[in-house]
N, CA and C atoms as an extended XYZ file, in Angstrom:
405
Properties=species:S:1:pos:R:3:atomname:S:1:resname:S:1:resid:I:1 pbc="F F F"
N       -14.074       42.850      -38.879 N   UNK     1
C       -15.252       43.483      -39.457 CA  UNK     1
C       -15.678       44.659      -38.598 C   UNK     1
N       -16.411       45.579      -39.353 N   UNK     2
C       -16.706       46.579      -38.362 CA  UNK     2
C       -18.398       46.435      -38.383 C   UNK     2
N       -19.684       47.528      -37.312 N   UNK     3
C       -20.446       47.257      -37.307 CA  UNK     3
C       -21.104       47.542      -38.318 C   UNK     3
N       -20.752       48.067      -39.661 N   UNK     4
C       -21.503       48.683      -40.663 CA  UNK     4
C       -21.211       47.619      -41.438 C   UNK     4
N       -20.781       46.431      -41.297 N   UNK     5
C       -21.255       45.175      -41.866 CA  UNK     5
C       -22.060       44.042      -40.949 C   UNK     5
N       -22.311       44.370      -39.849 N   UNK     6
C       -23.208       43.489      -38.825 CA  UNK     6
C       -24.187       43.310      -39.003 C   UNK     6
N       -24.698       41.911      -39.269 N   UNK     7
C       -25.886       42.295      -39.671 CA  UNK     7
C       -26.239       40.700      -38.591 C   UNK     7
N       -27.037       41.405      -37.536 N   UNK     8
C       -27.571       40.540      -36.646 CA  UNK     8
C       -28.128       39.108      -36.985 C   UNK     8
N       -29.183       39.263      -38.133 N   UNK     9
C       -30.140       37.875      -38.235 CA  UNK     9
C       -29.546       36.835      -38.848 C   UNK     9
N       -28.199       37.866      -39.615 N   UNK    10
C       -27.422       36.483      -40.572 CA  UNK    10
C       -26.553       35.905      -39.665 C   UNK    10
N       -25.540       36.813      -38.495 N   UNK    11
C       -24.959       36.257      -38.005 CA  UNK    11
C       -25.559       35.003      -37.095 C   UNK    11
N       -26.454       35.134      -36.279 N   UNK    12
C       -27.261       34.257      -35.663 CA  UNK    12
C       -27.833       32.959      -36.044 C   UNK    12
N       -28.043       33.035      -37.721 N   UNK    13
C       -28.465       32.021      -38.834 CA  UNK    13
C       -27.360       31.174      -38.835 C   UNK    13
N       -25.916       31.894      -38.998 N   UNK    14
C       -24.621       31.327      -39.159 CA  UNK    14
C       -24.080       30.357      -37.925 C   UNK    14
N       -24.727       30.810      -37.079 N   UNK    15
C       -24.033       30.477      -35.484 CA  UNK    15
C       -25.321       28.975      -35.666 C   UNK    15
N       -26.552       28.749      -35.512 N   UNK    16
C       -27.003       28.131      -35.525 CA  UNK    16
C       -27.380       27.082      -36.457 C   UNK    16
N       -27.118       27.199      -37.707 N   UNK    17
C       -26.585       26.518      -38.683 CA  UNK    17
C       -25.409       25.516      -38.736 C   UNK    17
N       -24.313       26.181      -37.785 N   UNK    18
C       -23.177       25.303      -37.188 CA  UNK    18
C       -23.455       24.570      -36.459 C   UNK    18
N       -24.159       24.987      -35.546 N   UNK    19
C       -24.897       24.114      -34.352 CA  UNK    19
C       -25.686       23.002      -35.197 C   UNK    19
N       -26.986       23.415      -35.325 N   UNK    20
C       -27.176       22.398      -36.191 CA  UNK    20
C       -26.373       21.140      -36.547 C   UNK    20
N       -25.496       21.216      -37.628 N   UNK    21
C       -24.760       20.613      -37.833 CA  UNK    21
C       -24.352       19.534      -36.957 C   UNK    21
N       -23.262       20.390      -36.522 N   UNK    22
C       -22.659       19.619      -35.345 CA  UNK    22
C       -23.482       18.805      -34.289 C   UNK    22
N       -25.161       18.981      -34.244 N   UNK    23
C       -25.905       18.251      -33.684 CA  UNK    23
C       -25.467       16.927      -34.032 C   UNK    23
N       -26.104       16.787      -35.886 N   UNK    24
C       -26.158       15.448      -36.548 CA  UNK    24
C       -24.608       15.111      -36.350 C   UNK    24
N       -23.270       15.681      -36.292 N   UNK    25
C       -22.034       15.035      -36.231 CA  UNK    25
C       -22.073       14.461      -34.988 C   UNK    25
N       -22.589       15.007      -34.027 N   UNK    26
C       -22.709       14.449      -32.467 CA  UNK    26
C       -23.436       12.950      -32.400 C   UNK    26
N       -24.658       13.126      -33.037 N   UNK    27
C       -25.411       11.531      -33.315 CA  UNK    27
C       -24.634       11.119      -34.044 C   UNK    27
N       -24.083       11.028      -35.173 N   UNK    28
C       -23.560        9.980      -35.843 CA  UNK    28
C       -22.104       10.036      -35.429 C   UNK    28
N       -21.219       10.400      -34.304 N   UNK    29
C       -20.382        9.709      -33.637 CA  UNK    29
C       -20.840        9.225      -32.487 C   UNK    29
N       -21.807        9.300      -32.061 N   UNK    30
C       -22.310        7.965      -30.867 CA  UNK    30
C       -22.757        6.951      -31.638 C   UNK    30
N       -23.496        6.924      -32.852 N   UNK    31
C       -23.824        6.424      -33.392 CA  UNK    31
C       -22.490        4.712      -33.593 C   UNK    31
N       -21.604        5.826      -34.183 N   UNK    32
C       -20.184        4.992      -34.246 CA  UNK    32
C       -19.457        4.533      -33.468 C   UNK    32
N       -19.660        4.955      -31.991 N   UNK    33
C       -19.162        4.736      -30.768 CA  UNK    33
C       -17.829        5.233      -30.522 C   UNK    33
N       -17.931        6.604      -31.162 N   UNK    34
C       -16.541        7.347      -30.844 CA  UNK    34
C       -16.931        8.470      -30.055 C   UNK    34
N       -17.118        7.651      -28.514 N   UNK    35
C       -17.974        8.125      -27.944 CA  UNK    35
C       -17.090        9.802      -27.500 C   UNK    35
N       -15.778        9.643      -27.290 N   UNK    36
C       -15.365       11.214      -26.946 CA  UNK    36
C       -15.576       12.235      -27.972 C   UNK    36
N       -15.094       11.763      -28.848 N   UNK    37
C       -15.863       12.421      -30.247 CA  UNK    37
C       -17.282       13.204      -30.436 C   UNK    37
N       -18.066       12.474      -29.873 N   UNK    38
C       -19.464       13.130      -29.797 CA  UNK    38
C       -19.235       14.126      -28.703 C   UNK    38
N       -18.724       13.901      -27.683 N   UNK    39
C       -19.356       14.885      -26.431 CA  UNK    39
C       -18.249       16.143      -27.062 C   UNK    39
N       -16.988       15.774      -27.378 N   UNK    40
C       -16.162       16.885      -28.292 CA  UNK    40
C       -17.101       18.032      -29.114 C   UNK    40
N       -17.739       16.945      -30.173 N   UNK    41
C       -19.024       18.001      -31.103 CA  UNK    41
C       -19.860       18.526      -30.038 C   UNK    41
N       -20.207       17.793      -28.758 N   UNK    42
C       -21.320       18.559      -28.293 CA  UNK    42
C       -20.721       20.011      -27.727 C   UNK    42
N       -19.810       19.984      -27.572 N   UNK    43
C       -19.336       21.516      -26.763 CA  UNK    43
C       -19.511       22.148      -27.895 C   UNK    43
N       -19.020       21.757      -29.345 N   UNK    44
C       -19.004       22.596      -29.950 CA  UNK    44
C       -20.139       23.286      -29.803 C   UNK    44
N       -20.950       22.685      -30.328 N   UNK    45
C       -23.132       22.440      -30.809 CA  UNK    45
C       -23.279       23.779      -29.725 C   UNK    45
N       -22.744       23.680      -28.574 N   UNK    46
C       -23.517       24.052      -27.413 CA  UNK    46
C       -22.605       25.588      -27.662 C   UNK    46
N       -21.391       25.586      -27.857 N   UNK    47
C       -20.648       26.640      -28.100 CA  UNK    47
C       -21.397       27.729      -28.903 C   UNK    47
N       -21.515       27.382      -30.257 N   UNK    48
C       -22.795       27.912      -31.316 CA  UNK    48
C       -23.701       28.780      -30.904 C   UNK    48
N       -23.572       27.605      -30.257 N   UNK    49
C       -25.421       28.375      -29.453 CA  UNK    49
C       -25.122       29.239      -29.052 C   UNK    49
N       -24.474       29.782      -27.878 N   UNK    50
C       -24.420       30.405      -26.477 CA  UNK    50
C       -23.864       31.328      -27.784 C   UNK    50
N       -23.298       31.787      -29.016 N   UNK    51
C       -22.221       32.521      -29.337 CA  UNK    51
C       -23.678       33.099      -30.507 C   UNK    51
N       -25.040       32.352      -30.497 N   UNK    52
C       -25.879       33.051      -31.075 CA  UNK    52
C       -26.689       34.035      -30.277 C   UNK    52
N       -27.043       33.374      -29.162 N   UNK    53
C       -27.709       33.717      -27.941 CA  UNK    53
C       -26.691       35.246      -27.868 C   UNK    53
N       -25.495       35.299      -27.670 N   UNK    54
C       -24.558       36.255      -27.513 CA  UNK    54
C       -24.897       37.556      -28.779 C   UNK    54
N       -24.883       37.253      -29.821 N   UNK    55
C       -25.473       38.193      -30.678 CA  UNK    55
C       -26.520       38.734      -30.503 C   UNK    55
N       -27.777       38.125      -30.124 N   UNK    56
C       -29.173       38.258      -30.299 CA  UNK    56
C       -29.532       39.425      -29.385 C   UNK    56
N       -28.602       39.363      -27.851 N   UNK    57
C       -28.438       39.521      -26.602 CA  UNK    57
C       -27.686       40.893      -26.248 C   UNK    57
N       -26.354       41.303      -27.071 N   UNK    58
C       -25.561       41.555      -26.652 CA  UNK    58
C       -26.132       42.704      -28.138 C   UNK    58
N       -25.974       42.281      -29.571 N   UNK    59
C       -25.994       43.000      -30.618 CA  UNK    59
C       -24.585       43.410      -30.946 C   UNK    59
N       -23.579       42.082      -31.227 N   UNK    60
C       -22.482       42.490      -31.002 CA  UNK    60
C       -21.703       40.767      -31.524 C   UNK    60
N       -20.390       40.919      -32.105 N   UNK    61
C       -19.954       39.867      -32.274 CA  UNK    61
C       -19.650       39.188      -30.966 C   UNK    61
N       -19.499       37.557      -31.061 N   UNK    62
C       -19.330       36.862      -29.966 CA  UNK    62
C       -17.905       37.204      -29.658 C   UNK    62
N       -17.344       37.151      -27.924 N   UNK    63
C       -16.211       36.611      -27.996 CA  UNK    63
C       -15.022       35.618      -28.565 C   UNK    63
N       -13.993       35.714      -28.687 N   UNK    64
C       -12.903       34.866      -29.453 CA  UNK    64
C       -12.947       33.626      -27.940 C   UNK    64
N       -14.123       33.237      -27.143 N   UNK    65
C       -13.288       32.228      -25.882 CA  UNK    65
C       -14.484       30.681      -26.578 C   UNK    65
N       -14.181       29.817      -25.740 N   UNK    66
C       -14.171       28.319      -25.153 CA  UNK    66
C       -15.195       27.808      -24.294 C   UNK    66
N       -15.229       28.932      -23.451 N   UNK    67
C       -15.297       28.610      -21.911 CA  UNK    67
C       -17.082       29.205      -21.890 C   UNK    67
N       -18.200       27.398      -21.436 N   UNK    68
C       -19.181       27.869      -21.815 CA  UNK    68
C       -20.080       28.697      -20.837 C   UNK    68
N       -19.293       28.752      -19.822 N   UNK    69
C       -19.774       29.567      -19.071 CA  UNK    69
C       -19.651       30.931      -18.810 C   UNK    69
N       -18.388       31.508      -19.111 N   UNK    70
C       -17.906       32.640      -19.234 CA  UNK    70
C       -18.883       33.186      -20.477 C   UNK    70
N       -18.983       32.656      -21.531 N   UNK    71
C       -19.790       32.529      -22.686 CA  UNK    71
C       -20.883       32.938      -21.971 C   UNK    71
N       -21.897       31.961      -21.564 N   UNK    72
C       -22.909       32.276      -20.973 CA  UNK    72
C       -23.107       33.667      -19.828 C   UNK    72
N       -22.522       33.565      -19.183 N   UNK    73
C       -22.261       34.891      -18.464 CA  UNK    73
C       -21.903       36.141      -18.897 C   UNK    73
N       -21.412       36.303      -19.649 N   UNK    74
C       -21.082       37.377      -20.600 CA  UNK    74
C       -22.518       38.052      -21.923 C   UNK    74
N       -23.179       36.906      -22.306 N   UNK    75
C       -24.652       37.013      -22.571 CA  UNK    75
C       -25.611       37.207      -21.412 C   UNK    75
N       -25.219       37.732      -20.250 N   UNK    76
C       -26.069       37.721      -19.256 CA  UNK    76
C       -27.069       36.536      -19.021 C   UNK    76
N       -26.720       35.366      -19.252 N   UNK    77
C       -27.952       34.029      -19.028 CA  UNK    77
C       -28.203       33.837      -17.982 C   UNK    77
N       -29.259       33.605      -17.105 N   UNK    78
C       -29.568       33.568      -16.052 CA  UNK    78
C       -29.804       31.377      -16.041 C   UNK    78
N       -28.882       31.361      -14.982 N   UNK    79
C       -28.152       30.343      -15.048 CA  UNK    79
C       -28.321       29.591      -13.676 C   UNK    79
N       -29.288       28.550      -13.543 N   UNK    80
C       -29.086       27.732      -12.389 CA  UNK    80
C       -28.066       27.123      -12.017 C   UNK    80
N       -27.627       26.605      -10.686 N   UNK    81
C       -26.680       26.153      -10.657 CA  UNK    81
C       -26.233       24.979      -11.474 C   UNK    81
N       -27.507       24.060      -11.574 N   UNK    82
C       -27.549       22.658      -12.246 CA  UNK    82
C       -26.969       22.666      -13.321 C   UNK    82
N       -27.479       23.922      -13.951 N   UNK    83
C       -26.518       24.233      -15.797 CA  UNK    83
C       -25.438       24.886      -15.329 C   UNK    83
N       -25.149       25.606      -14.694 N   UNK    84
C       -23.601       25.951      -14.668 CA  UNK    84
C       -22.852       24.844      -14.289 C   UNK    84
N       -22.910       24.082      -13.601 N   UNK    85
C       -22.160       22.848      -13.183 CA  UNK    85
C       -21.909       21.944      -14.601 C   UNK    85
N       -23.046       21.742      -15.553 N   UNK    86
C       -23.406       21.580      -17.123 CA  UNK    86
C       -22.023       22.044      -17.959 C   UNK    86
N       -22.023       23.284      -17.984 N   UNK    87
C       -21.410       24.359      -18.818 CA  UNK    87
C       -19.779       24.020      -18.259 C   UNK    87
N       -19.568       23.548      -17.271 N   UNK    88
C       -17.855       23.809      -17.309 CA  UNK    88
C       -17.592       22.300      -17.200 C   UNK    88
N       -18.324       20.963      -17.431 N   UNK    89
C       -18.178       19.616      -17.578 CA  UNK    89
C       -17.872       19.563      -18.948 C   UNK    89
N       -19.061       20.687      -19.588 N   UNK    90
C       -19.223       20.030      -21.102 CA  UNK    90
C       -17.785       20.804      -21.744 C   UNK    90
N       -17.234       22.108      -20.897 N   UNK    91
C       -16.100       22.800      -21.540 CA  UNK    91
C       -15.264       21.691      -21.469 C   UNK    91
N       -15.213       20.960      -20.437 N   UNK    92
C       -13.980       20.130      -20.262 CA  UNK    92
C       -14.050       19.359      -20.857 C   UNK    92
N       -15.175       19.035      -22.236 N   UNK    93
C       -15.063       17.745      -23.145 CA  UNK    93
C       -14.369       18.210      -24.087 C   UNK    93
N       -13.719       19.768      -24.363 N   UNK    94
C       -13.129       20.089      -25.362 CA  UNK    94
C       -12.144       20.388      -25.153 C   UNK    94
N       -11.384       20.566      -23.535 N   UNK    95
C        -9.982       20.124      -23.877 CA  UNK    95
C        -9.497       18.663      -23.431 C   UNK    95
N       -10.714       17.698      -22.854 N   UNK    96
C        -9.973       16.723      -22.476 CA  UNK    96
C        -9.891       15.525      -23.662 C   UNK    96
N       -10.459       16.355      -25.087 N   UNK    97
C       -10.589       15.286      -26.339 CA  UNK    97
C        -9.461       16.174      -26.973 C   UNK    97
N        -9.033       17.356      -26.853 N   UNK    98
C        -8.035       17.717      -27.461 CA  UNK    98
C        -6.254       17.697      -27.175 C   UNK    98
N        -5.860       17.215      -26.032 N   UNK    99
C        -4.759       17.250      -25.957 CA  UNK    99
C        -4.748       16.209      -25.370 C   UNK    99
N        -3.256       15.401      -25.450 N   UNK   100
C        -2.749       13.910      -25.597 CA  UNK   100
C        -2.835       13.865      -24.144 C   UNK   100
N        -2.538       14.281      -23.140 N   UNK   101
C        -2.170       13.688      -21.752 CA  UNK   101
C        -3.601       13.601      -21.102 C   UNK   101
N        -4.725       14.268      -21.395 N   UNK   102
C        -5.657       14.423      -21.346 CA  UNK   102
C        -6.504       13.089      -22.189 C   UNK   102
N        -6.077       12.727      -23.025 N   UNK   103
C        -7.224       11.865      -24.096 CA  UNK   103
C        -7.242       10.347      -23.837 C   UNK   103
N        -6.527       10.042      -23.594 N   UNK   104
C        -6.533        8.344      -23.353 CA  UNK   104
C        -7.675        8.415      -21.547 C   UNK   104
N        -7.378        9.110      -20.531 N   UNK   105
C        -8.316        9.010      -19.095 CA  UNK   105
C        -9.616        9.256      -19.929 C   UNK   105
N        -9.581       10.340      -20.252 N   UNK   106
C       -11.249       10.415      -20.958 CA  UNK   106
C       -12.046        9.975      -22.390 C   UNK   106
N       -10.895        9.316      -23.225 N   UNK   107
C       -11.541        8.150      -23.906 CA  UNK   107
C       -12.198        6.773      -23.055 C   UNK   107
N       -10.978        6.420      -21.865 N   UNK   108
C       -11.686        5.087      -21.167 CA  UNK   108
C       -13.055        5.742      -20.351 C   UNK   108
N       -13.112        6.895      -19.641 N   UNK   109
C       -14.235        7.663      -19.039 CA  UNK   109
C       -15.346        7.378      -19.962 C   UNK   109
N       -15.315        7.743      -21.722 N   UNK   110
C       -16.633        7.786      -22.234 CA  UNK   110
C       -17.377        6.525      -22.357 C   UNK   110
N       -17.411        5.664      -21.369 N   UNK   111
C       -18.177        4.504      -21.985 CA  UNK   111
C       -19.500        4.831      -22.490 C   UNK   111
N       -20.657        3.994      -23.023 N   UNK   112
C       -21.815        4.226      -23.510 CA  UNK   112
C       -22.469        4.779      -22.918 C   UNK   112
N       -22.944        4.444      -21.600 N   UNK   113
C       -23.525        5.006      -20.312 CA  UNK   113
C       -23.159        6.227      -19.779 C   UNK   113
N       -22.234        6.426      -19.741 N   UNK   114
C       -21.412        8.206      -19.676 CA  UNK   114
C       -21.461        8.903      -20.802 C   UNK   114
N       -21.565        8.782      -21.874 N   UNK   115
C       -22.190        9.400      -23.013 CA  UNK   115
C       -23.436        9.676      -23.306 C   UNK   115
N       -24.332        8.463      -23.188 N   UNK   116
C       -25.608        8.749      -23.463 CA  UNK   116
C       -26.131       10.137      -22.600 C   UNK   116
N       -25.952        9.849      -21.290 N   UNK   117
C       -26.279       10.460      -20.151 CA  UNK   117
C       -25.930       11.549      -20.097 C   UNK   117
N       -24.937       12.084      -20.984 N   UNK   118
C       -24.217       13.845      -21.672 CA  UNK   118
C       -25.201       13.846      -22.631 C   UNK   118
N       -24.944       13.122      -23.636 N   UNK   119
C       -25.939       13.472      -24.533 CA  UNK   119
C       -27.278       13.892      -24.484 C   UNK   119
N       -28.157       13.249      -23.861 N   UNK   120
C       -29.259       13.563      -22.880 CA  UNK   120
C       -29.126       15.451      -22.831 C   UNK   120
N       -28.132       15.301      -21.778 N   UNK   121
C       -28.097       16.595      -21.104 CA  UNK   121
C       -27.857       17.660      -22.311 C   UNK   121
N       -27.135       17.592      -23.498 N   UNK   122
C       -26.682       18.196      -24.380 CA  UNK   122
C       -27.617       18.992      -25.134 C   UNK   122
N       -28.580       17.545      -25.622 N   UNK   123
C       -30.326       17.867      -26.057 CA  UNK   123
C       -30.573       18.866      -24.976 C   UNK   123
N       -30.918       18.543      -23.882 N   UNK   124
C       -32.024       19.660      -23.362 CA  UNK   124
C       -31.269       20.770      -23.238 C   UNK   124
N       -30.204       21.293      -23.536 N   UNK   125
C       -29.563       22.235      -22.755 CA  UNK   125
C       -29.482       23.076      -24.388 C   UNK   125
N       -29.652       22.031      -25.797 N   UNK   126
C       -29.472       22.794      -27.162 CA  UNK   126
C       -30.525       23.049      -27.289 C   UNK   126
N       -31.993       22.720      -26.895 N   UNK   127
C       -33.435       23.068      -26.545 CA  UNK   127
C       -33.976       24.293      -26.281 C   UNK   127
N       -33.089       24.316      -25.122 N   UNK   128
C       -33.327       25.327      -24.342 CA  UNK   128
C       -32.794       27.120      -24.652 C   UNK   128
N       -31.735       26.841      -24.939 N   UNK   129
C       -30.681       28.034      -25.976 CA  UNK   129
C       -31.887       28.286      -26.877 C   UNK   129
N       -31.887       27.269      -27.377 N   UNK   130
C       -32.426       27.448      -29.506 CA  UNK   130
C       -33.784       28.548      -28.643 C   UNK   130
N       -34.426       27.455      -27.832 N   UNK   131
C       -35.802       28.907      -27.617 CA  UNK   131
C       -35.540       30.286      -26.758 C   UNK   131
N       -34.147       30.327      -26.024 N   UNK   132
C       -33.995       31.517      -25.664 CA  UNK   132
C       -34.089       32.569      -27.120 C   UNK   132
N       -32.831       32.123      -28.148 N   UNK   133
C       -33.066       32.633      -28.863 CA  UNK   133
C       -33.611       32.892      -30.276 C   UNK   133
N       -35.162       31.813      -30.031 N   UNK   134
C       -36.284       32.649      -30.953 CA  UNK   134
C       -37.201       32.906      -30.502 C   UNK   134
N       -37.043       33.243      -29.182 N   UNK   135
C       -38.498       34.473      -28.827 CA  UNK   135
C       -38.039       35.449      -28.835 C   UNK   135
């Protein structure tokens, strides 16, 4: 696409709309206790975000990356350490639910208690995005 079809407020609607989403897919796979599954959706959820934040920010399509920190950094987010440490745990829920040599260590890793306790973190961290970007 070029910028004479950009149109900022929809793209941002689009990005967070996914998010959204992928919130409720995140609860209703803990819900189900597929617990890698959820923290999987949560990168997504959180991906969304940072890739709306990136529009809002930047006035510009998001990058083609993964990586939620590079993500974040690239939107210029001013980033404590506590959430950057956040941002490259939660990246690693999306390749360690996506490829086989990787998925069986971090299926036994997600017990309930190691999930909830992401999840937790997931909320405040999709909180926090969503009001960066609607003020």
């Amino acid at each position: 696409m070029n910028n004479k079809e950009f149109n900022k407020e929809k793209l941002i609607e689009y990005w967070i709309d996914g998010s959204d989403d992928d919130f409720e897919t995140m609860i209703a796979m803990f819900d189900s206790k597929r617990f890698n599954w959820s923290l999987f959706i949560g990168h997504l959820m959180i991906e969304k975000l940072l890739k709306a934040n990136y529009v809002k920010v930047k006035l510009d399509y998001p990058p083609f990356i993964h990586n939620l920190l590079r993500l974040a950094e690239k939107a210029d987010l001013e980033l404590t350490d506590d959430r950057k440490e956040q941002l490259v745990t939660i990246t690693a829920f999306n390749i360690n639910t996506r490829y086989d040599d990787y998925k069986m260590s971090f299926k036994q890793r997600c017990t309930p208690d190691f999930t909830s306790e992401w999840i937790d973190k997931l909320k405040e961290l999709r909180l926090w995005i969503k009001q960066l970007i609607l003020q």
